[in-house]
N, C-alpha and C positions, 0 to 999 in steps of 0.2 A: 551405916544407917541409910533408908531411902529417904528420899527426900524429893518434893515434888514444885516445880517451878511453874508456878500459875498464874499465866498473863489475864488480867482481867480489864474489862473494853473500859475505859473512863465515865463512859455515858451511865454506866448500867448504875442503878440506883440501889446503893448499900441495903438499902431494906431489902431487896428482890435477890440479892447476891448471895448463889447457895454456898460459895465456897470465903466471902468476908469472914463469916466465924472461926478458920482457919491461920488467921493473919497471925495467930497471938501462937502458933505451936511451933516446935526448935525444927521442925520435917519440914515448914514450908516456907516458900521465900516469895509471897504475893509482890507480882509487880504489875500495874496500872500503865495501859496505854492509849494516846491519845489516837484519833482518826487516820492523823494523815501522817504518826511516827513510825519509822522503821520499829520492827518488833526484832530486839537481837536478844533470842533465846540460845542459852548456853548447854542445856543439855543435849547430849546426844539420840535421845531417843524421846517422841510427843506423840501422843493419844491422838488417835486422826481415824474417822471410821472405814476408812481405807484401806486400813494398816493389815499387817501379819496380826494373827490373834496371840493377844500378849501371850494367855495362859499356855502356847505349844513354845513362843519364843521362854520364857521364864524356864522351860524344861530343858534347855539348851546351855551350854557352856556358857556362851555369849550372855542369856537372859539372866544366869547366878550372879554373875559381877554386875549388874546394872544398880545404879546407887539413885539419877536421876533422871524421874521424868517429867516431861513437860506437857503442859495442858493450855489451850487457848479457850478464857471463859467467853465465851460469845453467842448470839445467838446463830440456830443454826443458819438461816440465811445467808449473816453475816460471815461465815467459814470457808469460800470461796474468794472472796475478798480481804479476807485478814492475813486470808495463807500468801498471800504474792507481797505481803510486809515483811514477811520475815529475812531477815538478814544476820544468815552464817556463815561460816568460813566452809564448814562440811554442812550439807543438809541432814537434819538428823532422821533416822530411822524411824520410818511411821508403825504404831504399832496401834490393835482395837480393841477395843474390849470384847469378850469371848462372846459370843451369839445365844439370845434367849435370855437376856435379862430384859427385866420390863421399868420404867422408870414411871413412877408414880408420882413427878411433880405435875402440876398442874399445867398445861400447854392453852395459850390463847392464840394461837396462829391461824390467821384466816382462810392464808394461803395452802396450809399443807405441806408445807416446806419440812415440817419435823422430820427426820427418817423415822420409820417404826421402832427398831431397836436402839434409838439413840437416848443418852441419857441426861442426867440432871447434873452438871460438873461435879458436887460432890458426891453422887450417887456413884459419878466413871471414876475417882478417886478412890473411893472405897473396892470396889470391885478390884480396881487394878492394883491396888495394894494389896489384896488378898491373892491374888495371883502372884505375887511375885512372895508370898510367903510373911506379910505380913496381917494378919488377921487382925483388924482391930477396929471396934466397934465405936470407938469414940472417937472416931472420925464423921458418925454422924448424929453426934450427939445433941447438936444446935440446929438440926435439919428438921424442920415441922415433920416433916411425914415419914423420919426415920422409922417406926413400927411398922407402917403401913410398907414401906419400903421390903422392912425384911421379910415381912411376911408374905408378900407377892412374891418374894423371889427365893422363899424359906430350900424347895427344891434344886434350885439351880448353884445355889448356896450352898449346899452341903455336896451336890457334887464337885463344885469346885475345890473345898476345902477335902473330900478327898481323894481328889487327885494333887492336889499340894502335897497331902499328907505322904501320898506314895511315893512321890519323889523324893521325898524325904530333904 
């Protein structure tokens, strides 16, 4: 079973948190961290937009046996300074979400700091669980703009799924 390990900042307020709704499912293991604690993330492989794109890694020997990944909920600002918390024995494997999804949450940043393609945690959750073959929708089933979500990305969507589908 995948299962996804998602660090969430302390500060962020449960109302605003797109991936809280998540806490209650057997696939996820939310853990909360404070400012100034080490973040000891235990899987070996975390969504980072840096990363190799999951969907060619997922096509690869390597990507079939991966069970966990790891996600830091933060803002993006804040993901420069979260990532030098982290404290593992191996560094895990950065991996990103595939290029050309569009994330329809709502952004208030004055700065600009958002990347373009960057997305909504549980928007990168669903995508990247689709990638690695598991397709399931009710992962964004407590996400306000889940419709609005699929439908911007109705396209990039179906080609994702198939190419899942051909790798079979």
């Amino acid at each position: 079973m995948l299962t996804f390990e998602i660090w969430v900042d302390a500060r962020e307020r449960p109302r605003k948190c797109t991936v809280a709704p998540l806490a209650v499912r057997p696939d996820v293991r939310l853990r909360r961290y404070h400012p100034d604690d080490p973040i000891l993330v235990q899987a070996g492989h975390l969504l980072h937009p840096l990363g190799a794109p999951l969907d060619e890694f997922a096509a690869t020997p390597a990507g079939r046996t991966l069970t966990t990944l790891a996600l830091l909920d933060t803002t993006w600002r804040r993901v420069p300074g979260v990532l030098t918390r982290l404290r593992v024995a191996t560094p895990p494997l950065l991996l990103s979400i595939p290029k050309g999804f569009v994330s329809v949450y709502p952004r208030r940043n004055p700065d600009g700091l958002d990347p373009e393609d960057g997305l909504a945690s549980v928007e990168a959750i669903f995508v990247a669980a689709a990638c690695l073959g598991v397709d399931d929708e009710t992962w964004l089933d407590r996400y306000h703009w889940k419709e609005e979500f699929l439908r911007t990305n109705r396209e990039r969507l179906a080609a994702l799924r198939a190419s899942v589908s051909a790798r079979g």
